[in-house]
C-alpha positions in Angstrom: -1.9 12.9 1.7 -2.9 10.8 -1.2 -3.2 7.1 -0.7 -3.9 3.6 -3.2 -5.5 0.9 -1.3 -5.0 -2.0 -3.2 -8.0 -5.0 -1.9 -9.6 -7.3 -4.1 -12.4 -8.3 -1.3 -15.3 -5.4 -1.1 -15.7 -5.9 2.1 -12.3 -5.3 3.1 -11.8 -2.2 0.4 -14.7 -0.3 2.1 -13.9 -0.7 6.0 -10.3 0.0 5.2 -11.7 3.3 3.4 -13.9 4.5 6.0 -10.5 3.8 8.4 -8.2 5.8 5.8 -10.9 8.6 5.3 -9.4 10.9 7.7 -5.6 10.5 6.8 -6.4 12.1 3.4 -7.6 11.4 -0.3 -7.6 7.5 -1.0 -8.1 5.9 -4.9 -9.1 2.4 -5.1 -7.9 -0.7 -7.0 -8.7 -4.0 -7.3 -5.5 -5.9 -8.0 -2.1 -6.0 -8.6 -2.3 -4.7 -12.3 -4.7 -1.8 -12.1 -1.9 -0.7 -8.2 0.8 -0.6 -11.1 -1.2 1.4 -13.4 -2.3 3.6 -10.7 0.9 4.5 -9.6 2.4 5.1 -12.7 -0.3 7.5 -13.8 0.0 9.2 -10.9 3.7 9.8 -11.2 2.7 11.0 -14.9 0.3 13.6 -13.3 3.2 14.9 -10.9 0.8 13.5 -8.1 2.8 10.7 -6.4 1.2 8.7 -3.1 2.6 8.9 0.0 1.3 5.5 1.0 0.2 2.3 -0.6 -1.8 -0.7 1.1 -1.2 -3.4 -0.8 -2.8 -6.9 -0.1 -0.6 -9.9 -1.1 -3.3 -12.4 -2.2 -4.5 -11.0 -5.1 -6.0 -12.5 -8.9 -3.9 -11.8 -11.7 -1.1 -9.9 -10.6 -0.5 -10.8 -6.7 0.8 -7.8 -4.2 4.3 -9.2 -4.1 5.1 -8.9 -8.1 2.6 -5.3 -7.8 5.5 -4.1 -5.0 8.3 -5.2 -7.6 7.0 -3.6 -10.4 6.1 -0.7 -8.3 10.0 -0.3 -6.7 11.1 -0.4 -10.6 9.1 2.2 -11.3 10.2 4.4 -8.9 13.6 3.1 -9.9 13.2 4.3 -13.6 12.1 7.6 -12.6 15.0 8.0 -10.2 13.4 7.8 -6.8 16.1 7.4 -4.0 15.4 5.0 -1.5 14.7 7.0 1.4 11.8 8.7 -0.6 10.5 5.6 -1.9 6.5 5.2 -1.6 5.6 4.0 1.7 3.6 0.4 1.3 2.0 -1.3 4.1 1.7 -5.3 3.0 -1.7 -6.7 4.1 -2.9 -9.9 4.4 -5.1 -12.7 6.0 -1.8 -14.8 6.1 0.3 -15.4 8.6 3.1 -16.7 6.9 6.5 -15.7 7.8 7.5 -16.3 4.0 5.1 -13.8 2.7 6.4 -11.5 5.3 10.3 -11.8 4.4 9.9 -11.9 1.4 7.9 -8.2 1.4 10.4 -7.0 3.5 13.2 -8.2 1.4 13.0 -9.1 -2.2 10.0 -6.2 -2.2 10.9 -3.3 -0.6 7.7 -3.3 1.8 8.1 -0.5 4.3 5.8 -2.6 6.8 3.3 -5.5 7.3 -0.6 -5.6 8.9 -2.3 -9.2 9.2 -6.0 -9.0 8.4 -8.5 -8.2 10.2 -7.1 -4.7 10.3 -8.8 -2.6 13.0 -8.7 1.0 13.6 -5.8 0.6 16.5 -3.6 -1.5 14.8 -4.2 1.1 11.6 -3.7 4.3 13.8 -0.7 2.8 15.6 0.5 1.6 12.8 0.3 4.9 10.8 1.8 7.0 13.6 4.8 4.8 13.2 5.6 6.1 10.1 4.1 9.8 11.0 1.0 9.9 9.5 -2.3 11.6 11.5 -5.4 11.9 10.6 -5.2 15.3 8.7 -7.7 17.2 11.0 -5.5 17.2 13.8 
């Protein structure tokens, strides 16, 4: 499985790799901008993520307008919406706007509040049918 994490705070970006390590291959970004470039170059290589986790409170370009431009991509390429990218929306917020408006205007497939720990990930993951790829 190929995964973008997309986490502007270090500390975050490394103990959410060290969680995602065993699900499969993970690239890192460090905002909105460089999630959009990432996943269009990987569409370009023919080497598409499975999953994205994409915070929302980001510099430049935020995770909410990152999710929009990633949908149109997917979009202009001719994605249907059942194969559409899973993205998990992260965030320290608890803000019910932030979360319907990922859900709606966005496309997010599903929301984790920060601090993300390894049960909430694992559940969460298994949800959507992802294991950790030595099982």
């Amino acid at each position: 499985m190929r995964i973008l994490l997309v986490e502007d705070d270090f500390a975050s970006r490394r103990y959410m790799e060290v969680l995602l390590q065993p699900y499969g291959r993970t690239d890192v970004v460090v905002d909105g901008q460089e999630a959009i470039d990432a996943f269009r170059m990987a569409w370009e290589e023919n080497d598409p993520y499975n999953l994205i986790f994409l915070d929302i409170m980001m510099p430049n370009v935020d995770g909410q307008e990152a999710l929009q431009s990633i949908r149109n991509i997917e979009k202009e390429i001719g994605v249907k919406e059942v194969d559409q990218t899973k993205v998990i929306m992260t965030t320290v917020l608890e803000d019910p706007k932030n979360v319907v408006e990922a859900y709606n205007k966005g496309g997010a497939t599903s929301y984790l509040v920060k601090p993300v720990d390894k049960e909430k990930l694992t559940h969460e993951l298994s949800e959507l049918g992802y294991y950790p790829e030595n099982q």
